[in-house]
N, C-alpha and C positions, 0 to 999 in steps of 0.2 A: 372182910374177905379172908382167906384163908389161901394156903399151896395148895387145897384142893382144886380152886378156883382160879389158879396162877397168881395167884397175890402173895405177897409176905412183909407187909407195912416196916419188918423190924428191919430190914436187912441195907445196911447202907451199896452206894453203888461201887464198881469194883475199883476205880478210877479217874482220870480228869478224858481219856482218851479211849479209842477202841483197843482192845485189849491186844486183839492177835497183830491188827496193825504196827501199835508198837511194839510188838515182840520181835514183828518181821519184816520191819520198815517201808513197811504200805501208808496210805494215808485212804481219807475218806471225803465226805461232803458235809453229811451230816451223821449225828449219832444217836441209839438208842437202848434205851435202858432195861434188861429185863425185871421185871415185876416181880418175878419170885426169887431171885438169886442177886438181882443187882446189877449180873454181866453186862458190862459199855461194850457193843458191838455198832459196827456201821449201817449205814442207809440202804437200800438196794438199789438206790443212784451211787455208792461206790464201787470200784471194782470188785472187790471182794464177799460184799452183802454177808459179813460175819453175823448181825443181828437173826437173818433168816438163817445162818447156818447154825444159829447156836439154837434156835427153837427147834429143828429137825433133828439135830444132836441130842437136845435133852426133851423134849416134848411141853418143854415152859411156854404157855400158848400168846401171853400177853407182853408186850413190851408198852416201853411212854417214852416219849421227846424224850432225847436228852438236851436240845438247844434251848436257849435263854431264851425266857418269854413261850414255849409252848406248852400243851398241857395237856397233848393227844392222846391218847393209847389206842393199840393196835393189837386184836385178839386173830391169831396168826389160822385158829382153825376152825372161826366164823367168818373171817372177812370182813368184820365189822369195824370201823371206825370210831371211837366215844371221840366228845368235846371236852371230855373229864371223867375224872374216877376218882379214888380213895388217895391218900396222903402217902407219900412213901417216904423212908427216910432222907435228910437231906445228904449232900443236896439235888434239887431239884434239878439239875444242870449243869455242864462242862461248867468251866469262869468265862464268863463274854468277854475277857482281852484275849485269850485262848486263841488260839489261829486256827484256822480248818486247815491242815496240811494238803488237801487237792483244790482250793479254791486257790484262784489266783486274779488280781485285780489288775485295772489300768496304773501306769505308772502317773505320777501327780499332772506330768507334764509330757506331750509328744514329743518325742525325739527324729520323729521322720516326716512327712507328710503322706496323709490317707493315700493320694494318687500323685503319681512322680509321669 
């Protein structure tokens, strides 16, 4: 595959996190990678949906998972979803102890009761 293609195999990713996110102290859910450039943008389950702003901005039409264990791509101007494609540089992935900065979990233990 080629940049003609949206692809560019050589190009590592820009970072562990979405870029503008941490520039401007946003956070996301999930993250994604573009194909041809590398740029970590978010979900469009995050407020901000950097990944789709960044293919309208630059016309880079393919993005892939950036979460541990996925292996998606997403071509932004077919609509298409792949189970896979071509090798991109590593890594494949944020780090899996990484924290999603907009998820947030149950505490280990309740501190109140469901119904009072």
């Amino acid at each position: 595959m080629t940049k003609d293609t949206g692809f560019d195999p050589s190009v590592p990713p820009s970072g562990a996190g979405c870029v503008e996110c941490d520039a401007d102290g946003g956070w996301w859910f999930h993250l994604r990678r573009c194909a041809q450039c590398g740029h970590i943008g978010c979900c469009d389950g995050s407020p901000a949906k950097h990944a789709t702003g960044h293919f309208r901005d630059t016309g880079h039409p393919v993005i892939h998972s950036y979460e541990p264990g996925e292996g998606r791509f997403w071509n932004f101007e077919t609509s298409e979803l792949y189970d896979s494609g071509p090798a991109l540089a590593p890594p494949d992935a944020h780090p899996a102890e990484q924290p999603t900065p907009g998820c947030w979990s149950w505490p280990s233990r309740a501190t109140a009761p469901l119904y009072t």
